[in-house]
PATIVO-798260 format. One line per 5 residues: number of its first residue (from 1); their letters; for each residue x, y, z of N, C-alpha, C. Coordinates in Angstrom, 2 decimals. Atoms other than C-alpha are relative to their C-alpha. Example, Ala and Ser with C-alpha at 12.3 -4.5 7.8 and 13.67 -1.06 7.14 Angstrom:
PATIVO-798260
1	as	0.89 -1.19 0.00 12.30 -4.50 7.80 0.90 1.20 0.00 ~ -0.82 -1.19 -0.06 13.67 -1.06 7.14 -0.77 1.09 0.73;
This chain:
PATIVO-798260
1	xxxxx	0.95 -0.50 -1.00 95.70 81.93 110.31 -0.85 -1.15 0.54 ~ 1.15 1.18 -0.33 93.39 78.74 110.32 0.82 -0.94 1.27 ~ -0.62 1.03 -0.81 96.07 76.70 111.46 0.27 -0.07 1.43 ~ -0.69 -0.16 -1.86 97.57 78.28 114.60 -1.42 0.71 0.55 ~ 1.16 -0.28 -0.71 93.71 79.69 115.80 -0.26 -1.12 0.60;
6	xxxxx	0.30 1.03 -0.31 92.47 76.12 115.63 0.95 -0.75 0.58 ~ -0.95 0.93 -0.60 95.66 74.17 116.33 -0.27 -1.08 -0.76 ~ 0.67 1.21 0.39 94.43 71.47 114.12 1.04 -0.59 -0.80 ~ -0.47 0.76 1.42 96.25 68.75 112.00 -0.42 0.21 -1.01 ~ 0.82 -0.02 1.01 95.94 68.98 108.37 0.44 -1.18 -0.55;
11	xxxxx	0.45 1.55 1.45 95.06 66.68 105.60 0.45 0.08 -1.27 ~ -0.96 0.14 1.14 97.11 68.31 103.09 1.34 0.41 0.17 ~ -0.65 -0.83 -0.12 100.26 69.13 102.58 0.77 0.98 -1.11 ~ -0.01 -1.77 0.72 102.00 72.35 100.79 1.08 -0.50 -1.00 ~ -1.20 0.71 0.83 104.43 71.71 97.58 0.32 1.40 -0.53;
16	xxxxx	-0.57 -1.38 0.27 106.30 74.97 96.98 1.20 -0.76 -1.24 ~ -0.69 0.02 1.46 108.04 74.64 93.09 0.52 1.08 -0.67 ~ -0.48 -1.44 0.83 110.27 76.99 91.79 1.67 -0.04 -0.32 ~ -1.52 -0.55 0.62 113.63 78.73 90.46 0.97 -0.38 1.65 ~ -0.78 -0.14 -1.31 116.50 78.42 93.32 0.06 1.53 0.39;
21	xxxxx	-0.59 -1.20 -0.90 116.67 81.91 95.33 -1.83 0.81 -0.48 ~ 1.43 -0.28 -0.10 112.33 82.20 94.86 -0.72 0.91 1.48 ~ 0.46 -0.48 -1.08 112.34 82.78 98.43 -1.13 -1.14 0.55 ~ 0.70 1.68 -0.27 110.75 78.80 99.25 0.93 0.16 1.33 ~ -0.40 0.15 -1.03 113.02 78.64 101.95 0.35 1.10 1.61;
26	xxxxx	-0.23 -1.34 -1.09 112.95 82.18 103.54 -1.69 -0.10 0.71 ~ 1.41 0.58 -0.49 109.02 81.29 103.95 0.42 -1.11 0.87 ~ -0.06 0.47 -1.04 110.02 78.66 105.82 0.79 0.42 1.71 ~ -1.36 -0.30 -0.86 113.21 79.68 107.89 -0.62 1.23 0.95 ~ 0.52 -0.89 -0.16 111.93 82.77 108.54 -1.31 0.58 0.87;
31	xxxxx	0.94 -0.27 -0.96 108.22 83.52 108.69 -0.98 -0.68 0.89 ~ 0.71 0.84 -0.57 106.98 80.02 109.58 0.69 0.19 1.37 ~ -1.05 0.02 -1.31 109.50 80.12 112.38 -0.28 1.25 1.01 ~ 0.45 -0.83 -0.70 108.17 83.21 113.73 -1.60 -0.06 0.76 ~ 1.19 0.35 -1.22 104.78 81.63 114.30 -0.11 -1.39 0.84;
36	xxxxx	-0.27 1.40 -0.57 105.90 78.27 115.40 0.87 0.11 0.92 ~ -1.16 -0.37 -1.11 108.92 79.19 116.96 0.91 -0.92 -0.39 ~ -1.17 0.74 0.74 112.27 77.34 115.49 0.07 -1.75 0.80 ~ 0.15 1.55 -0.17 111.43 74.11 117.80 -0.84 -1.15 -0.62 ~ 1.32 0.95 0.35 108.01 73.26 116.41 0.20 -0.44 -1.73;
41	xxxxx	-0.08 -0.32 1.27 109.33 73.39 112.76 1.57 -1.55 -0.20 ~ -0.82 1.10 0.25 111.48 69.77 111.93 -0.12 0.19 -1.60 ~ -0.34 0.55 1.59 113.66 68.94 108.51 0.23 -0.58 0.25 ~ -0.18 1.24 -0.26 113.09 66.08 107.94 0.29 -0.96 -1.72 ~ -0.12 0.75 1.40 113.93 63.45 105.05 -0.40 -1.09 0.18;
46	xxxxx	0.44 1.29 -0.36 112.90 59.08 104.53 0.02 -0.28 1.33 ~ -1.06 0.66 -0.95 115.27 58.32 106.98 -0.84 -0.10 1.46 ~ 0.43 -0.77 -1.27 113.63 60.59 109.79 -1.65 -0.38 0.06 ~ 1.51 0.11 -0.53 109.94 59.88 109.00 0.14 -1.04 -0.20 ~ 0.73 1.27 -0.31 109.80 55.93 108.93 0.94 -0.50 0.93;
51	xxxxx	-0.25 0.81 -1.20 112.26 55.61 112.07 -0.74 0.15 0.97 ~ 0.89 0.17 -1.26 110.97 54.38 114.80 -0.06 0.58 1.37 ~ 0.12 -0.96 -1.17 111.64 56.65 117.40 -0.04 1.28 -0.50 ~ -0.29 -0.70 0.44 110.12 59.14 116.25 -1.86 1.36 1.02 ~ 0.78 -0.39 -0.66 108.88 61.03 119.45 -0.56 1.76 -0.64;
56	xxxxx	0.59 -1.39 0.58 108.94 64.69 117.18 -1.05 0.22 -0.85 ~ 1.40 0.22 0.91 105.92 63.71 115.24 -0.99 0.81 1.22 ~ 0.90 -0.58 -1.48 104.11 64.88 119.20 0.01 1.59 -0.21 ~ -0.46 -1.24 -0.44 105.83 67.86 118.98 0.63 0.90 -1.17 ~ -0.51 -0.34 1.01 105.64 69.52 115.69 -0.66 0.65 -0.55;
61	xxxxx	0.71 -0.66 1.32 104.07 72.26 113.38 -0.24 -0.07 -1.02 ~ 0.27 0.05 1.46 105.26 72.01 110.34 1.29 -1.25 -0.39 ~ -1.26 1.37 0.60 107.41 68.99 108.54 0.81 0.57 -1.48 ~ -0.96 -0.42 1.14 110.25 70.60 106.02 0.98 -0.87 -0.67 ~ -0.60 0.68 0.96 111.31 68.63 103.21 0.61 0.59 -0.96;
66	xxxxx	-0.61 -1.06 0.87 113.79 70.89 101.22 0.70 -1.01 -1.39 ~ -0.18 0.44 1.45 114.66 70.19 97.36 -0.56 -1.97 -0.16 ~ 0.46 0.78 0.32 112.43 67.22 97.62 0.01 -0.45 -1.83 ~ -0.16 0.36 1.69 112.97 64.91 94.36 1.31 0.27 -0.06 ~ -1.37 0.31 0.71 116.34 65.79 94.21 0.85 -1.37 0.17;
71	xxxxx	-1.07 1.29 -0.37 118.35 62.68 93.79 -0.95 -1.22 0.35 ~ 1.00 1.45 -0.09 115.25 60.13 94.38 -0.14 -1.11 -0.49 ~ 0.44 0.75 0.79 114.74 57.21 93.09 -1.36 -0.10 0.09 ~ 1.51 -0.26 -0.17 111.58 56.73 92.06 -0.64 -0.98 1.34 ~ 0.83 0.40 -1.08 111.16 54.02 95.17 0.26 0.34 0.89;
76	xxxxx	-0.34 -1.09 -1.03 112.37 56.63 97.71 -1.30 0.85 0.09 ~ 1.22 -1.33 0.51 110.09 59.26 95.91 -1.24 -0.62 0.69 ~ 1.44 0.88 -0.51 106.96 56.56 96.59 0.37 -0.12 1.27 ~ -0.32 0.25 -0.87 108.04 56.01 99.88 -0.29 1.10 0.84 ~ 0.03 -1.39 -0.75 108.32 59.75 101.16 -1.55 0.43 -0.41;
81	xxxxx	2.05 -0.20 0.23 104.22 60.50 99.61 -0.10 -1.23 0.71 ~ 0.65 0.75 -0.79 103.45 57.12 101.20 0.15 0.43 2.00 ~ -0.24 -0.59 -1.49 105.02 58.57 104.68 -0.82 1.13 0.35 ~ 0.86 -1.34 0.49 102.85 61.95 103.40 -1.07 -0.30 0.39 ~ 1.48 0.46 -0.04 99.71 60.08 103.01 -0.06 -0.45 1.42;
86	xxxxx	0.25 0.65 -1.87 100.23 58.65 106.86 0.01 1.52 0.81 ~ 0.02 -1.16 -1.24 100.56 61.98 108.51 -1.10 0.80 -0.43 ~ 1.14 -1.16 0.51 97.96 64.32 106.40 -1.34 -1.51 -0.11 ~ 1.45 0.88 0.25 95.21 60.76 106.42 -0.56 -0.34 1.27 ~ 0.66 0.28 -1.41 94.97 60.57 110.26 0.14 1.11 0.90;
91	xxxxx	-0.47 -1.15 -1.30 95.09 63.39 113.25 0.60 -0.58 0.96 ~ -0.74 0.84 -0.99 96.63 60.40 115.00 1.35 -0.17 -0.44 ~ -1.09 0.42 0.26 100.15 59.13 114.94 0.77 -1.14 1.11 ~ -0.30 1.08 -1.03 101.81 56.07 116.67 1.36 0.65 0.61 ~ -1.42 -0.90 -0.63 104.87 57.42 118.73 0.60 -1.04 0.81;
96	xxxxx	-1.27 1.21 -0.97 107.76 55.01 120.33 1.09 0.82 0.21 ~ -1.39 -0.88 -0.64 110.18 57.02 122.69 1.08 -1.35 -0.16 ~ -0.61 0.69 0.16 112.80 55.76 122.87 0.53 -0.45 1.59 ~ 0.13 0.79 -1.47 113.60 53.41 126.20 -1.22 -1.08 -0.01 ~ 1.40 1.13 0.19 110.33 51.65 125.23 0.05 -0.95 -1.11;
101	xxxxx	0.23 1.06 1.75 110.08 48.16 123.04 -1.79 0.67 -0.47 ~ 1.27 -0.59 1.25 107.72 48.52 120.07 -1.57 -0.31 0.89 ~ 1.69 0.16 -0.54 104.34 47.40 122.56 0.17 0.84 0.79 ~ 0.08 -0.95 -0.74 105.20 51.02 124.26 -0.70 0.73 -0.65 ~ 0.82 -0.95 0.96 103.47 52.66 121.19 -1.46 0.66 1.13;
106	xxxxx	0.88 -0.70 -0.44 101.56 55.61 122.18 -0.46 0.65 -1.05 ~ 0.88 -0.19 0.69 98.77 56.43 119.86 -0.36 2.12 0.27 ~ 0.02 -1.43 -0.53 98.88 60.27 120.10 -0.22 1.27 -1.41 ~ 0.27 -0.60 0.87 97.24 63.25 118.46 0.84 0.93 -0.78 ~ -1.59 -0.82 1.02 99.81 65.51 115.74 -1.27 1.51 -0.79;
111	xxxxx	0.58 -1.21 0.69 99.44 68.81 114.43 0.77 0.60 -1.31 ~ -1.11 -0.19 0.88 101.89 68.68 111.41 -0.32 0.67 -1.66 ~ -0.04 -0.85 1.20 101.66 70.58 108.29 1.65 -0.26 -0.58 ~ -1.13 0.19 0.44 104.16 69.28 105.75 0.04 0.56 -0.82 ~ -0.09 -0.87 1.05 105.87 71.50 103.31 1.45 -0.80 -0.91;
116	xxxxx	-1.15 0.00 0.98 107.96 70.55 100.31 0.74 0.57 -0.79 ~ -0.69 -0.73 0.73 110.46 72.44 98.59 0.97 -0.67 -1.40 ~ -0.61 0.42 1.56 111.37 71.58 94.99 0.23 0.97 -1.34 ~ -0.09 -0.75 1.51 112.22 72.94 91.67 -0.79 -0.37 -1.05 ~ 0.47 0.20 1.35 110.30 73.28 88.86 0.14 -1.42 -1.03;
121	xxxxx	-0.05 0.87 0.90 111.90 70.83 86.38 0.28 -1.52 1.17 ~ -0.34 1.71 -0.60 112.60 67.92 89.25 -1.66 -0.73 0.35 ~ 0.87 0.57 0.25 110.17 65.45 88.72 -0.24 -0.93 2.03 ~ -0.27 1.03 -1.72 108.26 64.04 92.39 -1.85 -0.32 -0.04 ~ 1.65 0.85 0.29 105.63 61.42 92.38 -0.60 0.28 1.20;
126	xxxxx	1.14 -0.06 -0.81 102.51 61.83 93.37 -1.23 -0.67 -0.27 ~ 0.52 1.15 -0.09 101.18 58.78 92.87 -2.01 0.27 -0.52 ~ 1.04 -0.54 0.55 98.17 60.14 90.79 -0.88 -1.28 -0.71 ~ 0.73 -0.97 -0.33 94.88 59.92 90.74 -0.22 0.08 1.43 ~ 0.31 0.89 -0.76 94.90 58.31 94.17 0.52 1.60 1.06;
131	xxxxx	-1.09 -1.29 -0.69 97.19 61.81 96.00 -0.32 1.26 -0.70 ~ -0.34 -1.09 0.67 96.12 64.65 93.88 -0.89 0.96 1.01 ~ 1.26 -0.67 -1.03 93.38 65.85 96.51 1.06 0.38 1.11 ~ -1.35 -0.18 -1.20 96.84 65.67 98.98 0.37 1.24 0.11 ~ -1.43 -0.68 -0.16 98.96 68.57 98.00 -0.78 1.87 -0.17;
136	xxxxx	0.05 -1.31 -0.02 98.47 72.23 98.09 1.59 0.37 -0.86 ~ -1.15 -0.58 0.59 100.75 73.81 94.93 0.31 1.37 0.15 ~ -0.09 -1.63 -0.13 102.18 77.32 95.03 1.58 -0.27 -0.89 ~ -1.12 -0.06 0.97 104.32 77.89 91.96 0.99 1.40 0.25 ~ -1.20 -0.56 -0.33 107.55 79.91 92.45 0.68 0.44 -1.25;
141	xxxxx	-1.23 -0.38 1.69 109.02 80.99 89.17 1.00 1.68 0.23 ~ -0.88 -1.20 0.10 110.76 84.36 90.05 0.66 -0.09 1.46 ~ -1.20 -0.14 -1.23 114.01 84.80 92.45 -0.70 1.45 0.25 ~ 0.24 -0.57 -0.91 113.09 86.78 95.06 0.87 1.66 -0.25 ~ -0.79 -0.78 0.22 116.25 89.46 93.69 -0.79 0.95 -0.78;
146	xxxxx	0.89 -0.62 1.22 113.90 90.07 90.45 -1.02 0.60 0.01 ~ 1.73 -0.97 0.20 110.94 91.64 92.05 0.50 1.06 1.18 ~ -0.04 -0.40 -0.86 112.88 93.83 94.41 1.18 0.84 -0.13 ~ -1.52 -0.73 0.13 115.97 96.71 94.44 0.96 -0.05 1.05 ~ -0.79 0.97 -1.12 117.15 94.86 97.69 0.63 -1.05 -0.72;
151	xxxxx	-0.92 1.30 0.27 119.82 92.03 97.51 -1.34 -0.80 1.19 ~ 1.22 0.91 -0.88 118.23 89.04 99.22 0.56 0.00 1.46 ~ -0.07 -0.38 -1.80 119.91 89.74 103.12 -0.78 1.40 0.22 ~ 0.82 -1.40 -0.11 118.08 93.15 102.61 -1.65 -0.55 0.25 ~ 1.07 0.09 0.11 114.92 92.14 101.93 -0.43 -1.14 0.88;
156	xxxxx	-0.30 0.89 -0.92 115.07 88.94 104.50 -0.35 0.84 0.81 ~ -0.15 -0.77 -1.59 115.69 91.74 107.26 -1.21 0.47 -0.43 ~ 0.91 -1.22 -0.46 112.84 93.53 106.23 -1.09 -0.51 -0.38 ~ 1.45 0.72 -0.69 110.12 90.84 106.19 0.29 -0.37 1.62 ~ 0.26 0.36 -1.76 111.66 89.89 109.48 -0.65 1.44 1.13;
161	xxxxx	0.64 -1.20 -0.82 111.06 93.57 110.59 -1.77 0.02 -0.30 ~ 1.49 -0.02 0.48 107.31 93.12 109.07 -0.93 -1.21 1.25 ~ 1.14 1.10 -0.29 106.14 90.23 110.92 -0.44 0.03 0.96 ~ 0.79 -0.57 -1.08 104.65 91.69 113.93 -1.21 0.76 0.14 ~ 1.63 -0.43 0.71 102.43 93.44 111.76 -0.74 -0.67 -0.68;
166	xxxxx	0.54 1.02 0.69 101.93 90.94 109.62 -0.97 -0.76 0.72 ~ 0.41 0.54 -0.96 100.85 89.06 112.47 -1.58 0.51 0.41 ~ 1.26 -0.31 -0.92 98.54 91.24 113.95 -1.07 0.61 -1.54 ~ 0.93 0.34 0.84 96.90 91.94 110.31 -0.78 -1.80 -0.25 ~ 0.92 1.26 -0.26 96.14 88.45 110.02 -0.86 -0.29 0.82;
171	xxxxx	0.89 -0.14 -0.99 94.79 88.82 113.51 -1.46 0.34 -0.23 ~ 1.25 -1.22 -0.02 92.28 91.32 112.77 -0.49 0.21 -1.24 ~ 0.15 -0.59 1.20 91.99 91.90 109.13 -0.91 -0.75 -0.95 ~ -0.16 1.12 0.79 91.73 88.41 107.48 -1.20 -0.76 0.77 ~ 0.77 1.06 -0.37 88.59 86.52 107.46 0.39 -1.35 -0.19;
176	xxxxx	-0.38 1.48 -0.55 88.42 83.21 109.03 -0.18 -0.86 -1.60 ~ 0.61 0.89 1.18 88.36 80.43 106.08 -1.13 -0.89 0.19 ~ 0.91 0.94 -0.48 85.85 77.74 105.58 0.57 -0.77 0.40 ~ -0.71 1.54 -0.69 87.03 74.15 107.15 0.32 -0.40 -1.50 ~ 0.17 0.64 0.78 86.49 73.13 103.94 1.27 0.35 -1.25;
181	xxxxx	-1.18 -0.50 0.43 89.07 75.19 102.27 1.15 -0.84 0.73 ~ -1.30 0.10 -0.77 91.91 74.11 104.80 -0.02 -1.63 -0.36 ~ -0.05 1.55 -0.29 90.79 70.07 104.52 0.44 -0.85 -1.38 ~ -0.05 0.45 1.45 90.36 70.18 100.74 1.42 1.35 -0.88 ~ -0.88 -0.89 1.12 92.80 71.59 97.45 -1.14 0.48 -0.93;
186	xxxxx	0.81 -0.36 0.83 89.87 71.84 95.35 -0.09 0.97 -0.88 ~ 0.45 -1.57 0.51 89.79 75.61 95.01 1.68 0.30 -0.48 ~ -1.47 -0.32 0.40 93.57 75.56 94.57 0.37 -0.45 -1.31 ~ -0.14 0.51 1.31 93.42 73.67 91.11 0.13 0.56 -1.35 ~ 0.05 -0.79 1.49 94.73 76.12 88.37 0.43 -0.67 -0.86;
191	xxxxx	-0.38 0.39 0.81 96.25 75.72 85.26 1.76 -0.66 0.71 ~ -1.44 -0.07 -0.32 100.00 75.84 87.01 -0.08 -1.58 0.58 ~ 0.15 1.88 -1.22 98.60 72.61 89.65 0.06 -1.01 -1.33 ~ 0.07 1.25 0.94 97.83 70.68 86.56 1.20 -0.48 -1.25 ~ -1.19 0.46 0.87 100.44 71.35 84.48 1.04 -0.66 0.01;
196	xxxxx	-0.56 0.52 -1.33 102.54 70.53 87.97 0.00 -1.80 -0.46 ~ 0.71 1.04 -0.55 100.87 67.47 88.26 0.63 -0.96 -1.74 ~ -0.50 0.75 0.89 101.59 66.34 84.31 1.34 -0.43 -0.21 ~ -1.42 0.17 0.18 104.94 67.03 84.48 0.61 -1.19 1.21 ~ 0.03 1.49 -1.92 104.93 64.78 87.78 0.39 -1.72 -0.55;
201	xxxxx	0.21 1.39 -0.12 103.60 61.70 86.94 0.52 -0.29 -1.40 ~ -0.08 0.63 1.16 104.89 59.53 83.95 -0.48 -0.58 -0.61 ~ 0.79 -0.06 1.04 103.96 59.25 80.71 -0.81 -1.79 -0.04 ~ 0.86 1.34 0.12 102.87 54.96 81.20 -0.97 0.33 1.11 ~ 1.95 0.01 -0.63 100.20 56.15 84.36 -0.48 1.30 -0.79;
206	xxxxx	0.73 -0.99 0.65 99.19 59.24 82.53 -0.71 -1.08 -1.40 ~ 0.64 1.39 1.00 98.33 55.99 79.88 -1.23 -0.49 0.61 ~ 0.91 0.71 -0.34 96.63 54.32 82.43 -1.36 0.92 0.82 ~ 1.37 -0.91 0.04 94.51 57.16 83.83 -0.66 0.77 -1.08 ~ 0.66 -0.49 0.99 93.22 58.17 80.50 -0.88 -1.15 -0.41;
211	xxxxx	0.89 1.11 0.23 92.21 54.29 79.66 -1.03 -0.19 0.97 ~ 0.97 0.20 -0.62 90.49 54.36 83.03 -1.29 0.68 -0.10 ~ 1.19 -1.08 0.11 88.37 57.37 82.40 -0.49 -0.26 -1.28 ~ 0.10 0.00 1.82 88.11 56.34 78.40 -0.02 1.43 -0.80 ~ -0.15 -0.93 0.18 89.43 59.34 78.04 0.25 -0.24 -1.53;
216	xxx	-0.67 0.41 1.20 90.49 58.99 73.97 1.20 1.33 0.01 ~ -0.92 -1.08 -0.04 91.98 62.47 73.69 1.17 -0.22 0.84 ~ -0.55 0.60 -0.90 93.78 61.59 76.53 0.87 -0.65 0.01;
C-alpha cells in the first residue's frame, strides 16, 4: 500500500525463505504483477545488475531474485548484497542506454523494491553487522498445498480471482504506515530474522562480531 500510494524507492529489500511450493513465487508472479503490471517487475541475477546498460533500473518496481544463494560462491553472494546495498542506499541510480559511451550516464531517480527468494537451509550473506538494517525477512515454512484442500493451480486461480478486492481493501481498509516502518526493519526483528541471520553469516564473523561487542557468551 505505502509503496504504490507514494511511488517511492525503498531502502530495504524483502528476503522471502522457505520450503519449495510455499507460494514465494506465486506472491511474486502473480499478485505483485497485478499491481505493477508484468513490465515493471524484472528477474534479474549478477550478470543483469552490474551491466552496464542497464536502462531497466528507470523503469522498474520490483527487482526478483529467485532461489538466491543457490549455487553462489561466496564472492558472487558478496557481490549481489553489494549490488543490494547500491539500489536500497540511494533513490538515485546511474543509467547508460545503450548508443551512449560511459560520459552519457544519466543520474536518474528509481523506484525498485528488491525481493529475494531462497530456501531455508541455503546459506546467503549478508555481510553482517554492516546489512542487517537492509533486509525485510518473511519466513515461509509451509507449502502452500498444506494449508489448503485446493491443489496449487486451484488456489493460484482463486487469489487471482481475489485481487480486485484485495485491492480495493487495501484501498480503504488499511491504515497508512509510518515512513518509518517502510525505511527501517526494526519492528520486523523476531526470533525467525535472527535465527535467519545466524544461520547466514559464518561461524569466523559471528567470532568477530561477538569480540567487537565483548560479547563473552557470544
Amino acid at each position: 500500500r505505502h509503496k504504490h500510494l507514494t511511488y517511492d524507492y525503498s531502502p530495504i529489500y524483502i528476503v522471502f525463505a522457505g520450503v519449495s511450493g510455499a507460494g514465494k513465487g506465486v506472491f511474486v508472479n502473480t499478485i505483485l504483477k497485478y499491481f505493477a503490471g508484468i513490465e515493471r517487475i524484472q528477474d534479474i541475477d549478477l550478470d543483469k545488475l552490474q551491466n552496464n546498460f542497464n536502462a531497466w533500473k528507470a523503469a522498474t518496481d520490483y527487482a526478483h531474485l529467485d532461489e538466491a544463494g543457490e549455487g553462489f560462491t561466496r564472492r558472487e553472494a558478496a557481490l549481489i548484497v553489494a549490488e543490494l546495498k547500491k539500489l536500497t542506499g540511494s533513490p538515485t541510480v546511474s543509467i547508460t542506454f545503450k548508443g551512449k559511451d560511459v560520459s552519457g550516464k544519466d543520474n536518474v531517480r528509481h523506484y525498485i523494491t528488491p525481493i529475494l527468494n531462497t530456501n531455508l537451509d541455503v546459506k546467503v550473506i549478508t555481510d553482517l553487522p554492516k546489512n542487517d538494517r537492509r533486509f525485510v525477512f518473511v519466513k515461509c515454512p509451509n507449502k502452500m498445498a498444506a494449508v489448503s484442500d485446493n491443489n496449487d493451480a486451484q488456489m493460484v486461480e482463486a487469489i487471482r480471482e481475489e485481487l480486485p478486492h484485495f485491492a480495493y481493501y487495501l484501498a480503504t481498509q488499511i491504515k497508512q504506515i509510518d515512513m518509518k516502518q517502510y525505511v527501517s526493519n526494526e519492528s520486523q526483528k523476531d526470533d525467525d530474522y535472527y535465527d535467519f541471520m545466524r544461520a547466514t553469516v559464518d561461524p569466523m564473523h559471528q567470532l568477530v562480531e561477538a569480540v567487537e561487542e565483548c560479547n563473552i557468551e557470544k
